[in-house]
VEXDREN-2710 file (C-alpha; in Angstrom, 1 decimal):
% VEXDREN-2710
k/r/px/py/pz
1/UNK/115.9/62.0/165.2
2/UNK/114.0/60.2/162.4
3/UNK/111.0/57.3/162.4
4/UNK/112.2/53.7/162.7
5/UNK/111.5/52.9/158.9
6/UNK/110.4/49.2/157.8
7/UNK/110.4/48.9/153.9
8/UNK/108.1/46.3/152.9
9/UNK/107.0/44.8/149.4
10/UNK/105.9/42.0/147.9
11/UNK/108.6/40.7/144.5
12/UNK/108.8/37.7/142.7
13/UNK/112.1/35.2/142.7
14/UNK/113.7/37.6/140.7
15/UNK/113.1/40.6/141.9
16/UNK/110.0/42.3/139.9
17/UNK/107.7/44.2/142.1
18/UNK/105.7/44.8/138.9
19/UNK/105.6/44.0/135.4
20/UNK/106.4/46.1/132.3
21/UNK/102.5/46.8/132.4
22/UNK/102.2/47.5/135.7
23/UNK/100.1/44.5/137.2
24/UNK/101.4/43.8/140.8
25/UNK/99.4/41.0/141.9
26/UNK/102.3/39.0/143.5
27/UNK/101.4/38.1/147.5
28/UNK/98.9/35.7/148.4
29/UNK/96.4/36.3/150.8
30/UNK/98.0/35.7/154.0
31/UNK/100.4/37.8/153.0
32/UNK/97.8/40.4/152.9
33/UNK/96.5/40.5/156.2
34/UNK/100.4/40.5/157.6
35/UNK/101.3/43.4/155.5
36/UNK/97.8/45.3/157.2
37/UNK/98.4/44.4/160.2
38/UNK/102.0/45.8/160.0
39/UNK/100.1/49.1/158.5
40/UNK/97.9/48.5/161.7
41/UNK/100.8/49.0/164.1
42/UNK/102.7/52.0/162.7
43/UNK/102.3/55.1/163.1
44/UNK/102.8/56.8/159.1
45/UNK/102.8/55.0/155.7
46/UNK/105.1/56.6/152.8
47/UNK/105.2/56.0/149.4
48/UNK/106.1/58.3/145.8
49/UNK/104.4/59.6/144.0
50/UNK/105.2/56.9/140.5
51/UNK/103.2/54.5/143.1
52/UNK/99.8/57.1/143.8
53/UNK/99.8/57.8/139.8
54/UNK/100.3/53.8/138.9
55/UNK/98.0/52.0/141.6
56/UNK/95.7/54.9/143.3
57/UNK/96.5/53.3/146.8
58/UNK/93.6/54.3/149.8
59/UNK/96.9/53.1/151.7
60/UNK/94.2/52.3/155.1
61/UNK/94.0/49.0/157.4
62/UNK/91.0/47.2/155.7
63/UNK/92.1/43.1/155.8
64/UNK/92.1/42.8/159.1
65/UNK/90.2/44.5/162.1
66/UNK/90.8/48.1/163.1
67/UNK/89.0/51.2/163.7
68/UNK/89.5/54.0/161.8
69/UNK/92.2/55.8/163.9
70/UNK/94.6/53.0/163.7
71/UNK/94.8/54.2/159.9
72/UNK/98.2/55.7/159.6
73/UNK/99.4/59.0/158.3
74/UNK/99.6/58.7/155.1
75/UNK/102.8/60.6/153.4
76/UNK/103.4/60.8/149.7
77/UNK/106.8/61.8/148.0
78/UNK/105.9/64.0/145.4
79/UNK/108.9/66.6/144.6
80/UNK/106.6/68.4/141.4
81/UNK/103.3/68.7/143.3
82/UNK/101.9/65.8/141.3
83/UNK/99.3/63.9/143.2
84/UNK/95.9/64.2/141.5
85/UNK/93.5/66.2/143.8
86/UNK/90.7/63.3/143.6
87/UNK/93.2/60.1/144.2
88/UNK/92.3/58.1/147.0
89/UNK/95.4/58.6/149.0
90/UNK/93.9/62.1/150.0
91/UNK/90.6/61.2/151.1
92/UNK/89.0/61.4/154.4
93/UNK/90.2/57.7/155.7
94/UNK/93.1/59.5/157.4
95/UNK/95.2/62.4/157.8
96/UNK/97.8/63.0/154.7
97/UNK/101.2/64.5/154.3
98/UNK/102.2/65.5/150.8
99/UNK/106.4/66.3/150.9
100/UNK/107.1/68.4/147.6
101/UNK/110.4/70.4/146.7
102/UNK/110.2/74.2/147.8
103/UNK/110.8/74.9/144.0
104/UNK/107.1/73.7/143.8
105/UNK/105.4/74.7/147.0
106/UNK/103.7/78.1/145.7
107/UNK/102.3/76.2/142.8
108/UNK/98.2/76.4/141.9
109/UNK/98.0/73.0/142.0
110/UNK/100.1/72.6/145.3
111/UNK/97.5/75.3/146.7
112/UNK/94.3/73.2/145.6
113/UNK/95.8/69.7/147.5
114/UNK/96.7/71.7/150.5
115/UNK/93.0/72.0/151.2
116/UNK/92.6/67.7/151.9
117/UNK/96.4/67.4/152.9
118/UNK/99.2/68.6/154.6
119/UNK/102.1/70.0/152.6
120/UNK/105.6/69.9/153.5
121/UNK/108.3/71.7/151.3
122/UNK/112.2/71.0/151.4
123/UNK/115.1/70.6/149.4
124/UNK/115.3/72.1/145.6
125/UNK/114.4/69.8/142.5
126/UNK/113.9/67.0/144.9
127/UNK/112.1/66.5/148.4
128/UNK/115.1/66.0/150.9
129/UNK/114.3/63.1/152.8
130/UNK/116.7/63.3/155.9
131/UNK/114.6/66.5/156.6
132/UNK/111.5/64.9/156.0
133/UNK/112.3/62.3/158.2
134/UNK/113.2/65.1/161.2
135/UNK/109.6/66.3/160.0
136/UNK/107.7/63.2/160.1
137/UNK/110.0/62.3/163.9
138/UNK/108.5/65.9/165.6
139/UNK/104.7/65.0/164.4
140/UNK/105.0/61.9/166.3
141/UNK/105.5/59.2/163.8
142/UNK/108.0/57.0/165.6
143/UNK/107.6/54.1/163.3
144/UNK/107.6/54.6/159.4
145/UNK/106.1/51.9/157.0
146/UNK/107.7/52.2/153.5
147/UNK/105.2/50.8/150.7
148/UNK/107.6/52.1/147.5
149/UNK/108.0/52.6/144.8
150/UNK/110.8/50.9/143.5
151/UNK/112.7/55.0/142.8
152/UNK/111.7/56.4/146.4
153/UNK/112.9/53.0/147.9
154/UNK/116.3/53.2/146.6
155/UNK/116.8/57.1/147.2
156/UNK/115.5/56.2/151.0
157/UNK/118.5/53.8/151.1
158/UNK/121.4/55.6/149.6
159/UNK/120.3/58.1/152.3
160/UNK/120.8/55.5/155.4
161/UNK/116.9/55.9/155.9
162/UNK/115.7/52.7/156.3
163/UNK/116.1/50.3/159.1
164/UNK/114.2/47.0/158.1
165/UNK/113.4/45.2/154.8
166/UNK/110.7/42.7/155.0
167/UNK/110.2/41.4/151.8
168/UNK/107.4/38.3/150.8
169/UNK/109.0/36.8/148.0
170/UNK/106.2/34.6/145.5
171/UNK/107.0/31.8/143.9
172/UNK/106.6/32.9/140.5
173/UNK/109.0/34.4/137.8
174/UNK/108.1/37.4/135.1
175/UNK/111.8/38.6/133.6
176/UNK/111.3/41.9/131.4
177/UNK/114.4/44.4/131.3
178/UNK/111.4/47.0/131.7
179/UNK/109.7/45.5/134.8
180/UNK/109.9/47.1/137.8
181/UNK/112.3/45.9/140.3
182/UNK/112.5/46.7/144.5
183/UNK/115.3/49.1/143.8
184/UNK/115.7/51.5/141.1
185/UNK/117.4/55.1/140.7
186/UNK/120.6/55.1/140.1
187/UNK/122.5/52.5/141.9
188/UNK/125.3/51.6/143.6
189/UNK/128.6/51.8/141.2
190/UNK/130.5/49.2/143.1
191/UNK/129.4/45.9/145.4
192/UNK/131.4/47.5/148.2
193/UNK/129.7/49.9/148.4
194/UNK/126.3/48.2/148.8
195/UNK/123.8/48.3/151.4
196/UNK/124.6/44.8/153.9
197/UNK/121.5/43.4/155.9
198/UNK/121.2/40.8/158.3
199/UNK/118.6/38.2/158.4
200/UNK/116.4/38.0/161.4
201/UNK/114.0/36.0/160.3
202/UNK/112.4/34.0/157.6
203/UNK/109.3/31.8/157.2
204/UNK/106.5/30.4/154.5
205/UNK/103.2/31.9/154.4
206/UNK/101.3/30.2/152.4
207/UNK/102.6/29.8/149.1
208/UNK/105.1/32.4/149.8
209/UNK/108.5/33.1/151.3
210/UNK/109.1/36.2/154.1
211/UNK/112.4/37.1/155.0
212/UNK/113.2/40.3/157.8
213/UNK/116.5/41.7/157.4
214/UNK/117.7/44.3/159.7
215/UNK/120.2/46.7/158.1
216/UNK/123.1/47.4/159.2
217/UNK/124.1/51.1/159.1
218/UNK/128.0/51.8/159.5
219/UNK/129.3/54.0/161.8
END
């Protein structure tokens, strides 16, 4: 069993979820409050560690009411044991989960953030997510919210992870062959073997575009 996941991001028309730089300020305000309310109503919020390293996220339900336990869990995918032990991620707001690779679990530094989070180890060189879904599944995170990055989200897919893409697409273009786009790693070789969605549903939110794709998983 595994978490429903929902991976949701902000990009612009073509694609860029960040510049070469590393600004990110795409979605407009309403687009804001939708995206906490959505952390609002699920139960655990993931993201890797290139994301806690880039932005510092607190990753907590601030734009819209809430109290503070309908912050979610708070997972980061960090296979090295990276995550700095003062980021904001790992604070007192919420609980936190920090997935590393057993390679690094009986690290110094893996020690020191196992006293403000939770550490789960599996899979060598890199955190293997079908177990860390299982994990997340047993703790009681039933719905997943996945916030990125742009590596993570692809590795989730190849994997059959992910069950929903809602994506709030600005009206604004930035190009760069170095910008960050919604899916990196290493790609699909051939268009057949792609991930196929289906559109559920797609509206304007202020100045911006949100379509909900459900994906289709073969058998």
């Amino acid at each position: 069993m595994k978490p429903y996941v929902i991976l949701n991001a902000a990009m612009t028309l073509d694609g860029k979820i960040a510049t070469k730089t590393g600004s990110s300020e795409i979605s407009g305000n309403e687009d804001k409050i939708r995206v906490h309310e959505l952390r609002r109503d699920v139960d655990g919020i993931m993201v890797g560690i290139g994301t806690v390293l880039q932005d510092n996220p607190k990753l907590t339900v601030r734009r819209v009411k809430a109290r503070k336990e309908d912050n979610p869990i708070r997972i980061i995918v960090d296979s090295r044991g990276r995550t700095p032990i003062d980021c904001r991620t790992i604070n007192d707001m919420a609980p936190s989960i920090i997935a590393i690779s057993k390679d690094y679990e009986n690290t110094d530094k893996v020690k020191e953030l196992s006293r403000k989070a939770e550490i789960y180890a599996s899979g060598t060189e890199h955190v293997d997510l079908k177990r860390l879904m299982d994990y997340l599944y047993k703790k009681g995170i039933k719905t997943l919210m996945l916030e990125g990055g742009s590596t993570l989200n692809f590795s989730m897919l190849k994997e059959g992870l992910i069950d929903e893409v809602r994506i709030c697409i600005a009206p604004m273009i930035v190009g760069g062959k170095n910008s960050k786009t919604l899916f990196d790693g290493e790609g699909f070789d051939y268009m057949k073997d792609s991930t196929k969605l289906e559109l559920k549903k797609g509206y304007k939110l202020g100045k911006d575009l949100i379509l909900e794709y459900k994906v289709k998983h073969s058998d």
